[in-house]
N, C-alpha and C positions, 0 to 999 in steps of 0.2 A: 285177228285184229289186236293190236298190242296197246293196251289203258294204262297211262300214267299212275304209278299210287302217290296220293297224296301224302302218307306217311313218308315217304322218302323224297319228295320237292325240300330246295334249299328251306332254311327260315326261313328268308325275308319273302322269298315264293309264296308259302307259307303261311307265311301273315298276312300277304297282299291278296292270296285267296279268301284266307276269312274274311278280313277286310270289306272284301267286295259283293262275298255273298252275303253278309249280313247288310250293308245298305239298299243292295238292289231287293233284296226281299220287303225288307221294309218300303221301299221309294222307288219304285218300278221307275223308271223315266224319265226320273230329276235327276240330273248334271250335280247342281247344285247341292243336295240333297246326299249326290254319293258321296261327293268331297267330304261333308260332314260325318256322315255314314264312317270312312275311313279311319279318322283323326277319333273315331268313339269308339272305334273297334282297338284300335294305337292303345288310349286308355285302356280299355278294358284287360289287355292282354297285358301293361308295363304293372295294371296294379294285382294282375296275378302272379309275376313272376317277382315282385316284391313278396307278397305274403308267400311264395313258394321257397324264398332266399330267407324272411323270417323262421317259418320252421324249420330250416336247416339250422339255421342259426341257435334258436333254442334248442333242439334235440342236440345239439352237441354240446350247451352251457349245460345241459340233463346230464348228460355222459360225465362231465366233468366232475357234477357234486352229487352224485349217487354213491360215490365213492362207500365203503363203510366206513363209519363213523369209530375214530379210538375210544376205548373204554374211560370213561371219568377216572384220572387220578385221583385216590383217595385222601380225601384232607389229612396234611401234614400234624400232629400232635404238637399243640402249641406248647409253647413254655412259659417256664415264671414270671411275672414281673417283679420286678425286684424295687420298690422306690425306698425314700427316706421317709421318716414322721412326719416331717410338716406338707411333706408332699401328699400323704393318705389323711391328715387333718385337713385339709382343702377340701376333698372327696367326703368326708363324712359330716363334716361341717353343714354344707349344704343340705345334705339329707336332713339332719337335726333341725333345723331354720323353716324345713319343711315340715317337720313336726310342729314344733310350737316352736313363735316368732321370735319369744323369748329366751329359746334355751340355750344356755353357756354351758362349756365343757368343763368338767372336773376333772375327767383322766385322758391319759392317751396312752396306750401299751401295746407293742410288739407281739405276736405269737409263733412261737418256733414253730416250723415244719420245716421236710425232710430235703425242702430244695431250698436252702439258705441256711445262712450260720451269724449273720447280722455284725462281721466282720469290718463291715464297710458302713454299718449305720446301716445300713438297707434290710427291710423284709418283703417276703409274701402277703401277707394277711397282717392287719395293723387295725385295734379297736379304739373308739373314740366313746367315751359316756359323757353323757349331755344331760342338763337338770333346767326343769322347766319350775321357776318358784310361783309362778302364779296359777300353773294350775296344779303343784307341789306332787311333781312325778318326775320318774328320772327315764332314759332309755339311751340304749347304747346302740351303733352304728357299727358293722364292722364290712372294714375293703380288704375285698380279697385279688390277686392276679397270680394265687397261687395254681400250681399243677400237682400238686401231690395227694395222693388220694387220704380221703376221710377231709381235706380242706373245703370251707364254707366254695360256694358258687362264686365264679368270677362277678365283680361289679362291688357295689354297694350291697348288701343288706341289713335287715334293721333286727335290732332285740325285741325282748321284750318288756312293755312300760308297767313301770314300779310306782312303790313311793317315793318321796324324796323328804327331809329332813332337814332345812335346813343350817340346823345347828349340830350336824353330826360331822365332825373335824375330815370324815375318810372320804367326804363327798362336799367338799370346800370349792366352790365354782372360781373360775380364773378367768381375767379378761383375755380374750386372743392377742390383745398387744405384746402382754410378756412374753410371746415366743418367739422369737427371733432368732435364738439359735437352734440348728436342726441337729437329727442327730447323729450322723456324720463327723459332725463336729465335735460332741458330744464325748462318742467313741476316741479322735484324738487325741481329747484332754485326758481322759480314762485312762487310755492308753501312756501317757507320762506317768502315771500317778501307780504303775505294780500293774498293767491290764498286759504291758508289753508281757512281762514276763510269765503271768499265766499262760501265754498263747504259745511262750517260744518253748514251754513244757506239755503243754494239752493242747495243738493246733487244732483238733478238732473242738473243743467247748466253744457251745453257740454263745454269743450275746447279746443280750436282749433287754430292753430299754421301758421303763413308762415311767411320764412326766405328771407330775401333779403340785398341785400350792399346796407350801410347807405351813402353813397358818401360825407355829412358831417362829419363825423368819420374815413372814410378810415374802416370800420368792418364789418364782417358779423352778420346779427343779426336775432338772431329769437324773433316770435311777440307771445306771450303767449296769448292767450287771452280766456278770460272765457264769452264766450255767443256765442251763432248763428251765430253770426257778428260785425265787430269793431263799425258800428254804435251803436249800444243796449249793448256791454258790461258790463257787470257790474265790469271789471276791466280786464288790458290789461297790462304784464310785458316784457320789453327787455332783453335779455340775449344773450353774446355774442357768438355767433355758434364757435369760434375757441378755447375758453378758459373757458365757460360754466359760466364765472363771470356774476352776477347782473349788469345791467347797472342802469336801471331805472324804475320809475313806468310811464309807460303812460297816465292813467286814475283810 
C-alpha cells in the first residue's frame, strides 16, 4: 500500500494540512469553528516564516561586521603653535584675573625654543607677570603651544606667587589699554631701524621681544631684540607698544 509523505505534498498542501488538523483537533464538528481554525493556523505559520526571514536577516548583517577590526592609527605628533604677544596676553590675562581680581601686568616676554626663531613676531611659549597691590604679591602666567622638548605643558600655566613692591621701577604695572600694537609689528619697525641687516648676516639669530612701562617716558615699550638674550645681542630696538613708532636703538 503506497502512504503519501507529508514532507513532500506541495506548500500550500501543506499548509492546508496543518491547517486543518489543528482546528479539527481543537473543534471536532464546528464548520464554523474550522474556518477560524484555518485563518489561525495562516497566522501562525506567516509570523514564523517572518522570524525565520529575520534571522537570516541578522546572521548575514553578523557576517557583515565581524569583519576584524583595523589597528588604531597612532596619534599624529602635534606641532607648534606659533601666535603673536597680544594674542598669548589675552590667554594669560585671564588666568591672572583669576588670581586676584585686581592684578595688572608689568611684563610680557617671549621665550626661545627650538621650534621658532620669532622672525615673524610670533612664538611658542610667551610669559605674562601680573602684580596684585592689594594683596602686594606678584605671579607670572606662562602659555605654552610649544613641541619642543624640555618646553612648559601645552595650555596656560601659572608661576609661582611672590611679593610685590610697589615702588620697585622693574615691576611698574601698565594699563592693558597701552597695548595696541603687537608684536608683529613691532618686529617691522625693528626691522627698518639695522634688524634687516642683522638677519641678512646671521639668518638664523632668534628674536625675541618683552614689553614693559618705561616709568621715565610715561610708555609702553616693546624691547626687540635679536639674540637668545639681552645680554649677547647683537642688537636690541624700542618701539612704542601704543603707537608702533621707532623710539630708539638700544644696542
Amino acid at each position: 500500500m503506497k502512504m503519501a509523505s507529508f514532507a513532500h505534498q506541495p506548500l500550500a498542501s501543506s499548509v492546508e494540512m496543518l491547517e486543518t488538523a489543528w482546528s479539527v483537533e481543537r473543534n471536532p464538528g464546528s464548520q464554523d469553528r474550522f474556518h477560524s481554525g484555518r485563518r489561525r493556523g495562516r497566522e501562525i505559520l506567516y509570523r514564523f516564516s517572518c522570524a525565520a526571514l529575520m534571522v537570516a536577516l541578522l546572521g548575514a548583517l553578523y557576517g557583515c561586521s565581524s569583519e576584524p577590526s583595523k589597528p588604531a592609527e597612532p596619534p599624529k605628533p602635534e606641532g607648534p603653535e606659533l601666535i603673536t604677544g597680544r594674542s598669548a596676553f589675552q590667554k594669560v590675562y585671564i588666568a591672572a584675573r583669576g588670581w586676584k581680581p585686581d592684578a595688572k601686568p608689568y611684563r610680557l616676554d617671549s621665550m626661545a625654543t627650538s621650534d621658532g626663531n620669532g622672525h615673524d613676531g610670533k612664538w611658542a611659549v610667551w610669559r605674562g607677570s601680573f602684580a596684585s597691590a592689594t594683596q602686594r604679591s606678584v605671579k607670572s602666567y606662562t602659555w605654552s603651544g610649544s613641541a619642543a622638548d624640555g618646553a612648559p605643558a601645552r595650555g596656560v600655566n601659572p608661576g609661582i606667587e611672590d611679593s610685590y613692591n610697589p615702588s620697585n621701577s622693574n615691576t611698574q604695572v601698565f594699563d592693558i589699554a597701552f597695548l595696541k600694537i603687537d608684536s608683529d609689528q613691532a618686529f617691522g619697525t625693528a626691522q627698518k631701524h639695522g634688524g634687516d641687516k642683522v638677519l641678512e648676516k646671521a639668518p638664523d639669530t632668534p628674536v625675541i621681544y618683552v614689553c614693559d612701562w618705561n616709568h621715565n617716558t610715561n610708555e609702553l615699550v616693546w624691547h626687540v631684540i635679536y639674540g637668545a638674550n639681552r645680554e649677547g645681542a647683537k642688537l636690541a630696538v624700542s618701539v612704542n607698544a601704543s603707537t608702533g613708532e621707532f623710539i630708539r636703538v638700544e644696542k
